[in-house]
N, CA, C and O atoms as a printed pandas DataFrame, in Angstrom:
     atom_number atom_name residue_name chain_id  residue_number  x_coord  y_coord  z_coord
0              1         N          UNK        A               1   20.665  -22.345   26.806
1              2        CA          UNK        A               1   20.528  -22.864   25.460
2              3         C          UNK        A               1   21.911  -22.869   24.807
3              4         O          UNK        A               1   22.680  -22.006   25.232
4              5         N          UNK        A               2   22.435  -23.809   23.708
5              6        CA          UNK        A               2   23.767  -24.064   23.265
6              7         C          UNK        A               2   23.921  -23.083   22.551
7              8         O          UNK        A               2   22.848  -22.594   22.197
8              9         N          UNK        A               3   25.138  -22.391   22.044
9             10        CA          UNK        A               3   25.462  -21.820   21.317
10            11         C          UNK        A               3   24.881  -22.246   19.795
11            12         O          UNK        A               3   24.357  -21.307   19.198
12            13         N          UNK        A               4   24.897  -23.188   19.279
13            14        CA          UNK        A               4   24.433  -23.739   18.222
14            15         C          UNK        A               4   22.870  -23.686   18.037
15            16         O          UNK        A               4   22.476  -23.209   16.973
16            17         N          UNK        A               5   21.922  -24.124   18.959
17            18        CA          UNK        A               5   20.890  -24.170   18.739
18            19         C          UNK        A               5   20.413  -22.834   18.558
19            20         O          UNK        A               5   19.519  -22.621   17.739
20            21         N          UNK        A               6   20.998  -21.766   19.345
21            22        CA          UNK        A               6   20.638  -20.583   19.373
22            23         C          UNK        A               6   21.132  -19.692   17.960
23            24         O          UNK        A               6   20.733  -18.528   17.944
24            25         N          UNK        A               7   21.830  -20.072   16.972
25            26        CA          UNK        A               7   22.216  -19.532   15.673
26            27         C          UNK        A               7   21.179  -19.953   14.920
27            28         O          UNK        A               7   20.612  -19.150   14.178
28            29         N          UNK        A               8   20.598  -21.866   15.035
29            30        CA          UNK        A               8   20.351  -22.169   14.547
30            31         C          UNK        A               8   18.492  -22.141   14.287
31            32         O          UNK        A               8   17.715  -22.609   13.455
32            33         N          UNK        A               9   18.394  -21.311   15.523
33            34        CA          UNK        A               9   16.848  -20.407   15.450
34            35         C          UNK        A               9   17.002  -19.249   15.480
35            36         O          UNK        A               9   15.909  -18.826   15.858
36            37         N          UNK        A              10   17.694  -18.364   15.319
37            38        CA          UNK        A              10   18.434  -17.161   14.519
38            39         C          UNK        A              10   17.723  -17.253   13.258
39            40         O          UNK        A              10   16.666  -16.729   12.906
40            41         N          UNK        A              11   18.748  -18.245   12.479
41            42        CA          UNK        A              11   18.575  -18.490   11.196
42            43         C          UNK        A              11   17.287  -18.669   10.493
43            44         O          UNK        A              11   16.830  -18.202    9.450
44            45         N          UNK        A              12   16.882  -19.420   11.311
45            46        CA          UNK        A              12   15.161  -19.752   10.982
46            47         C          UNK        A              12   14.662  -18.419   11.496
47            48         O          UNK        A              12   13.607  -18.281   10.876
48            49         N          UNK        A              13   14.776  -17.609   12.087
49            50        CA          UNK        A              13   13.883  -16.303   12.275
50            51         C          UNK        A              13   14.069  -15.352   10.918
51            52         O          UNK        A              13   13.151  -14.731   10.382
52            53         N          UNK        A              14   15.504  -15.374   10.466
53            54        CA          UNK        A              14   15.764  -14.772    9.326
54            55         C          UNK        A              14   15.042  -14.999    8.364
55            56         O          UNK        A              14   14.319  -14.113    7.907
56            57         N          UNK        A              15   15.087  -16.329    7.811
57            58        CA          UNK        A              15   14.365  -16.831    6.552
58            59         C          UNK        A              15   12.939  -16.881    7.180
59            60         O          UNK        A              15   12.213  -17.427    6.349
60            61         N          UNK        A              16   12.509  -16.678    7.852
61            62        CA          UNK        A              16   10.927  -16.411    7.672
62            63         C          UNK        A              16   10.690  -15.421    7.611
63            64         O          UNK        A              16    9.737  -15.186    6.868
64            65         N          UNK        A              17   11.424  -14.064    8.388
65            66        CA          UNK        A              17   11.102  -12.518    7.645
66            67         C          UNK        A              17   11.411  -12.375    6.498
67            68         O          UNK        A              17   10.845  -11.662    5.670
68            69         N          UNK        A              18   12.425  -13.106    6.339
69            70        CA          UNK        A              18   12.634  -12.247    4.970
70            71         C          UNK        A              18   11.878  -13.157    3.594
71            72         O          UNK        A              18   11.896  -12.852    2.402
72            73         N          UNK        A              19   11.126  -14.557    4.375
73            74        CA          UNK        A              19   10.061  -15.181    2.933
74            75         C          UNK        A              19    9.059  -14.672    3.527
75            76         O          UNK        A              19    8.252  -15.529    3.167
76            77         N          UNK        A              20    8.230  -13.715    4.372
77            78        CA          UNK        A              20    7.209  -13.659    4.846
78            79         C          UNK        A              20    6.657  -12.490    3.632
79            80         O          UNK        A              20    5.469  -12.323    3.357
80            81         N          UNK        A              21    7.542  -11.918    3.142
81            82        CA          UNK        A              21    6.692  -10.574    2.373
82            83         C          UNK        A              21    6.949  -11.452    0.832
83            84         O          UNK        A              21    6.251  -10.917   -0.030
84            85         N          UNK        A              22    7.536  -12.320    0.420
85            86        CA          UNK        A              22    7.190  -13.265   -0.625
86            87         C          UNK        A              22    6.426  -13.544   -0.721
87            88         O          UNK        A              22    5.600  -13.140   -1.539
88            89         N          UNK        A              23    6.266  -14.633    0.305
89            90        CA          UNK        A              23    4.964  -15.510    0.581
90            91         C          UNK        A              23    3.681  -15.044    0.235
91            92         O          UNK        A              23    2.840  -15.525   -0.524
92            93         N          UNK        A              24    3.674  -13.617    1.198
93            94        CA          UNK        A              24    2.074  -12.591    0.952
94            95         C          UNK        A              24    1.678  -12.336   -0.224
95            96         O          UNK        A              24    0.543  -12.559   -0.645
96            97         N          UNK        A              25    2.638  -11.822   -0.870
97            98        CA          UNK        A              25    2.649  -10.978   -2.394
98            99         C          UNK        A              25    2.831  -12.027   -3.141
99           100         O          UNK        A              25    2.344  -11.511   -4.147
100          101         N          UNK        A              26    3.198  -13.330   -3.578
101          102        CA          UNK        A              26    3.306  -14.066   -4.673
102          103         C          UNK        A              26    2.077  -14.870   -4.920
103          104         O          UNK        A              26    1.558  -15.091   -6.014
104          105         N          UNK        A              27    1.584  -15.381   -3.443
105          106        CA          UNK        A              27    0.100  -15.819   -3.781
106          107         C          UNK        A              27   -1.122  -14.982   -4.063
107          108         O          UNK        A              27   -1.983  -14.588   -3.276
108          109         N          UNK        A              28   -1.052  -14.875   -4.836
109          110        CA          UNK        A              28   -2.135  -13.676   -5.674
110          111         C          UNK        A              28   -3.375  -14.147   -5.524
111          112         O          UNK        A              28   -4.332  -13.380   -5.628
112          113         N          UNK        A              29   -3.609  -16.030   -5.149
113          114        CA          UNK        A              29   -5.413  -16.578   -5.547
114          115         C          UNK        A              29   -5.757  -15.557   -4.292
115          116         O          UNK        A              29   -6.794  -14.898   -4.372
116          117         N          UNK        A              30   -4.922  -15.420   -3.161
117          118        CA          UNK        A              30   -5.322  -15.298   -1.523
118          119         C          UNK        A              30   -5.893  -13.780   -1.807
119          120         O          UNK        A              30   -6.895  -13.686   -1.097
120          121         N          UNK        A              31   -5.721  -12.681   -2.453
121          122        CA          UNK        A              31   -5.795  -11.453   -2.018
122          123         C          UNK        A              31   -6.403  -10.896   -3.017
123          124         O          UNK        A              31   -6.752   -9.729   -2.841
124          125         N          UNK        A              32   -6.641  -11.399   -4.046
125          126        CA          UNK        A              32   -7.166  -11.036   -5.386
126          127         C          UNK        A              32   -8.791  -11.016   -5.174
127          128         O          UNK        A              32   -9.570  -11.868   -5.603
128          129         N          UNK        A              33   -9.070  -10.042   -4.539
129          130        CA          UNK        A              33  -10.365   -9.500   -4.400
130          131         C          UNK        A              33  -10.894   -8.470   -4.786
131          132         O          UNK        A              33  -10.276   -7.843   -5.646
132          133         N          UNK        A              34  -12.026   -7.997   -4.369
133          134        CA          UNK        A              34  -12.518   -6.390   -4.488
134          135         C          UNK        A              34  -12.892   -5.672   -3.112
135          136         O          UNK        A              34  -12.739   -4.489   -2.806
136          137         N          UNK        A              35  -13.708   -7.280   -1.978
137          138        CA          UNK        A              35  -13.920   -7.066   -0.617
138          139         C          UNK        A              35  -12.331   -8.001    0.205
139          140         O          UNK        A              35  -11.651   -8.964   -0.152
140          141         N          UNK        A              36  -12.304   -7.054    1.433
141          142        CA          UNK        A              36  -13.383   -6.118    1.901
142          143         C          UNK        A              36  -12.669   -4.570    1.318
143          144         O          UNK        A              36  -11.533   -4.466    0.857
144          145         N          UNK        A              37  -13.484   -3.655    1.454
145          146        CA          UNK        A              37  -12.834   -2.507    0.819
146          147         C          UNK        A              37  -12.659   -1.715    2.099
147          148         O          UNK        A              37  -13.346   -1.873    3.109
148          149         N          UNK        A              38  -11.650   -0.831    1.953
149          150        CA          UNK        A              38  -10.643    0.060    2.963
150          151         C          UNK        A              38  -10.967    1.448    2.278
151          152         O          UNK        A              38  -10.377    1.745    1.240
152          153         N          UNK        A              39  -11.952    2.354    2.876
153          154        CA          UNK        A              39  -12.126    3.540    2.497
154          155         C          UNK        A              39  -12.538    3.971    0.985
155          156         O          UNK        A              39  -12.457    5.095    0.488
156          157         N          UNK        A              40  -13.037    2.675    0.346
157          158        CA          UNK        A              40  -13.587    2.717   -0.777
158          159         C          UNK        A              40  -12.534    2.257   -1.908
159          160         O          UNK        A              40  -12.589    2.565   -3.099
160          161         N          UNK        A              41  -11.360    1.284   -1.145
161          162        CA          UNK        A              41  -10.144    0.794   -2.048
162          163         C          UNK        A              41  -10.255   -0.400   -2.166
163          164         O          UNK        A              41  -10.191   -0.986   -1.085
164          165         N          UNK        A              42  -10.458   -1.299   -3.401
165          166        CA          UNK        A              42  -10.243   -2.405   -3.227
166          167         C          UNK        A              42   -9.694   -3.095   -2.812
167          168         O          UNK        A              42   -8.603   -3.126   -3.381
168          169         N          UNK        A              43   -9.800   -4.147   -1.661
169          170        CA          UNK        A              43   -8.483   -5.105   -0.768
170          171         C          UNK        A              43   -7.548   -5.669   -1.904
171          172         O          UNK        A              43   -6.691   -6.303   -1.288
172          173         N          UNK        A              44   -7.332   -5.742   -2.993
173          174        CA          UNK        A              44   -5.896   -6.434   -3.710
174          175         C          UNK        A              44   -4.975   -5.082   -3.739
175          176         O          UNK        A              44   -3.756   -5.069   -3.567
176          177         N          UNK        A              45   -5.831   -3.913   -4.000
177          178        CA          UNK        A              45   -4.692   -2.719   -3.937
178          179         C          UNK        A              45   -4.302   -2.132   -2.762
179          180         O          UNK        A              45   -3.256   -1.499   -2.904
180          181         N          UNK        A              46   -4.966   -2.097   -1.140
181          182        CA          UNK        A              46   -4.729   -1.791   -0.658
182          183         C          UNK        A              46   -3.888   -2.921    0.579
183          184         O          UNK        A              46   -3.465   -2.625    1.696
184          185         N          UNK        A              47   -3.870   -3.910    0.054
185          186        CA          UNK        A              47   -3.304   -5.311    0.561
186          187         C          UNK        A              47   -2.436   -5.168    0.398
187          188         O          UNK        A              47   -1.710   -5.030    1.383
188          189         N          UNK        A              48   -1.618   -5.062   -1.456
189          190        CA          UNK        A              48   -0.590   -4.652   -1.410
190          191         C          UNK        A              48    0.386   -3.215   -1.084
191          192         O          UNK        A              48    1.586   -2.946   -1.144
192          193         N          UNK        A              49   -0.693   -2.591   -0.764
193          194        CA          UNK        A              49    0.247   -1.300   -0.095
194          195         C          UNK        A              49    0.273   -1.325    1.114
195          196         O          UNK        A              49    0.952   -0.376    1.506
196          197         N          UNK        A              50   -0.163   -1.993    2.035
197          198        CA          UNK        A              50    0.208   -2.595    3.237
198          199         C          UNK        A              50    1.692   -3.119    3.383
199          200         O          UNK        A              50    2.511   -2.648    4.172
200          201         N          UNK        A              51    1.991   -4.506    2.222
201          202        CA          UNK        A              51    3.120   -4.673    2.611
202          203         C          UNK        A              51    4.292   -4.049    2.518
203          204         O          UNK        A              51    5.396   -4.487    2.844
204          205         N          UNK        A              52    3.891   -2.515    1.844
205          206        CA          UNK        A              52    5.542   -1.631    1.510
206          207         C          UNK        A              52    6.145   -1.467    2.783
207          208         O          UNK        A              52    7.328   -1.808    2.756
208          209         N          UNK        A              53    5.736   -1.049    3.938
209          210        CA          UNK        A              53    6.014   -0.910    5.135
210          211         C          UNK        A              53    6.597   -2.033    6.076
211          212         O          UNK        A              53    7.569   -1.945    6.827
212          213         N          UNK        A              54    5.383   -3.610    5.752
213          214        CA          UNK        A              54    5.441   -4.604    6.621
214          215         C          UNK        A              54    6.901   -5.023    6.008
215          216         O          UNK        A              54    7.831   -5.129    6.808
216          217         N          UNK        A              55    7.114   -5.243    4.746
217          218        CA          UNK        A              55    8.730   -5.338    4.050
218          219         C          UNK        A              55    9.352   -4.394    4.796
219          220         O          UNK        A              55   10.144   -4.783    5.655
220          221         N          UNK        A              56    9.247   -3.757    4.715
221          222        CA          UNK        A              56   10.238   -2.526    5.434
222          223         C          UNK        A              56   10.711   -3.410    6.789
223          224         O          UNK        A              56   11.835   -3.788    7.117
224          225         N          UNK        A              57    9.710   -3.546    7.292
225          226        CA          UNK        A              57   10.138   -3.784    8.812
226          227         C          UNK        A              57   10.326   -5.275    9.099
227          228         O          UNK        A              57   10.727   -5.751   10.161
228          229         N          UNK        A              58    9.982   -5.927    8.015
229          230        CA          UNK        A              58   10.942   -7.441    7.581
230          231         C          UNK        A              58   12.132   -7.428    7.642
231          232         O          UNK        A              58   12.714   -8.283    8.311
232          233         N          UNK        A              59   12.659   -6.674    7.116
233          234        CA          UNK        A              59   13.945   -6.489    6.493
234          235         C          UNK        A              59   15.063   -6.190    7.705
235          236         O          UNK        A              59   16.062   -6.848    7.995
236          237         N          UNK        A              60   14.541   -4.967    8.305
237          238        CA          UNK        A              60   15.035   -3.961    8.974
238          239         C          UNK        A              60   14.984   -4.970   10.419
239          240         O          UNK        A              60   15.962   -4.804   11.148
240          241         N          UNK        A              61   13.826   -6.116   10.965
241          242        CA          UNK        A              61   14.230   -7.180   11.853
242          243         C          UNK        A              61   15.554   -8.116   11.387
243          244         O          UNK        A              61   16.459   -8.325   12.195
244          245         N          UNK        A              62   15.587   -8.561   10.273
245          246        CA          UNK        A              62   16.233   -9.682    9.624
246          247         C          UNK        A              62   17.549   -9.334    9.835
247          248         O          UNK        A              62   18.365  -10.156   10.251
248          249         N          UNK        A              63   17.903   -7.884    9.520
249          250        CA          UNK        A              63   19.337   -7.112    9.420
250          251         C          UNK        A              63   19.763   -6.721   10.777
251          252         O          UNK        A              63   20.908   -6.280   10.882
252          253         N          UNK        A              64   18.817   -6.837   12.142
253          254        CA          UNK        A              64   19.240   -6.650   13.399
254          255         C          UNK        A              64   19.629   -7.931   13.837
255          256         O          UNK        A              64   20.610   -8.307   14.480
256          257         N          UNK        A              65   18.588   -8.572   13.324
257          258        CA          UNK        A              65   18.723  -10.263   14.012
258          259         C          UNK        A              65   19.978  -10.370   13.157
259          260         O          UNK        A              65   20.656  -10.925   14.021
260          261         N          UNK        A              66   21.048  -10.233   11.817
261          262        CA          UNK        A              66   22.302  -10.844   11.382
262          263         C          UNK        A              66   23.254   -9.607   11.987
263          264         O          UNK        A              66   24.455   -9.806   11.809
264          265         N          UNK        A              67   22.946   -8.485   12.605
265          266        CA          UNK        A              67   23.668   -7.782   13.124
266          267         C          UNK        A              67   24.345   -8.030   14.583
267          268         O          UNK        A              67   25.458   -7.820   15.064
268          269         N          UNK        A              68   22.963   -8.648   15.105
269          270        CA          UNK        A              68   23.244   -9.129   16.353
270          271         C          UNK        A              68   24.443  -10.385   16.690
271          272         O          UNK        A              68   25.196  -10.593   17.641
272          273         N          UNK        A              69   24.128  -11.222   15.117
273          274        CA          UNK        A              69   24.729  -12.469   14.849
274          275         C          UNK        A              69   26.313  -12.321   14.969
275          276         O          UNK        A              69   27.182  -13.164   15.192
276          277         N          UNK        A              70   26.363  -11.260   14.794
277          278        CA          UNK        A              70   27.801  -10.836   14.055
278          279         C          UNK        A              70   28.896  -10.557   15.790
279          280         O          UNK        A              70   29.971  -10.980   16.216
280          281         N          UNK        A              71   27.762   -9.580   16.309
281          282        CA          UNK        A              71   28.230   -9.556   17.826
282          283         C          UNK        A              71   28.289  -10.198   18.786
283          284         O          UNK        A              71   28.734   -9.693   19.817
284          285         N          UNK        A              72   27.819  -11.634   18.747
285          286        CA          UNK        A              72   27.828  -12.651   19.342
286          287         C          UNK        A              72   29.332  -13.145   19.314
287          288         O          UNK        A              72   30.063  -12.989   18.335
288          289         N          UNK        A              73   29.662  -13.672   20.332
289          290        CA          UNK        A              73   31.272  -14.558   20.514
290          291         C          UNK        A              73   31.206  -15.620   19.210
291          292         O          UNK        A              73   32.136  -16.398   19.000
């Protein structure tokens, strides 16, 4: 694969981790429920405490994948 094409799906891996925990959390019609419930928690509150972590590990891909970028020729 070219040097180029291969930055250039890099890049696109980046910007989708790092809009993927946007994406989840800004559309509110999608998650704004009561079912299904998680141990007696409503799914909008426990939906969003899901993504503290899944961000976490958004991030923490995004910053290997531009780390990696960096070590490339």
């Amino acid at each position: 694969m070219a040097p180029t094409v291969r930055h250039r799906l890099r890049h696109v891996a980046i910007a989708v981790l790092l809009l993927a925990p946007a994406a989840g959390l800004l559309w509110v019609p999608w998650y704004a429920g009561a079912s299904p419930r998680l141990a007696g928690t409503p799914f909008f509150y426990w939906y969003q405490l899901a993504w503290v972590p899944g961000c976490g590990l958004c991030l923490l891909a995004a910053y290997a994948l531009t780390r990696h970028e960096r070590d490339d020729p």
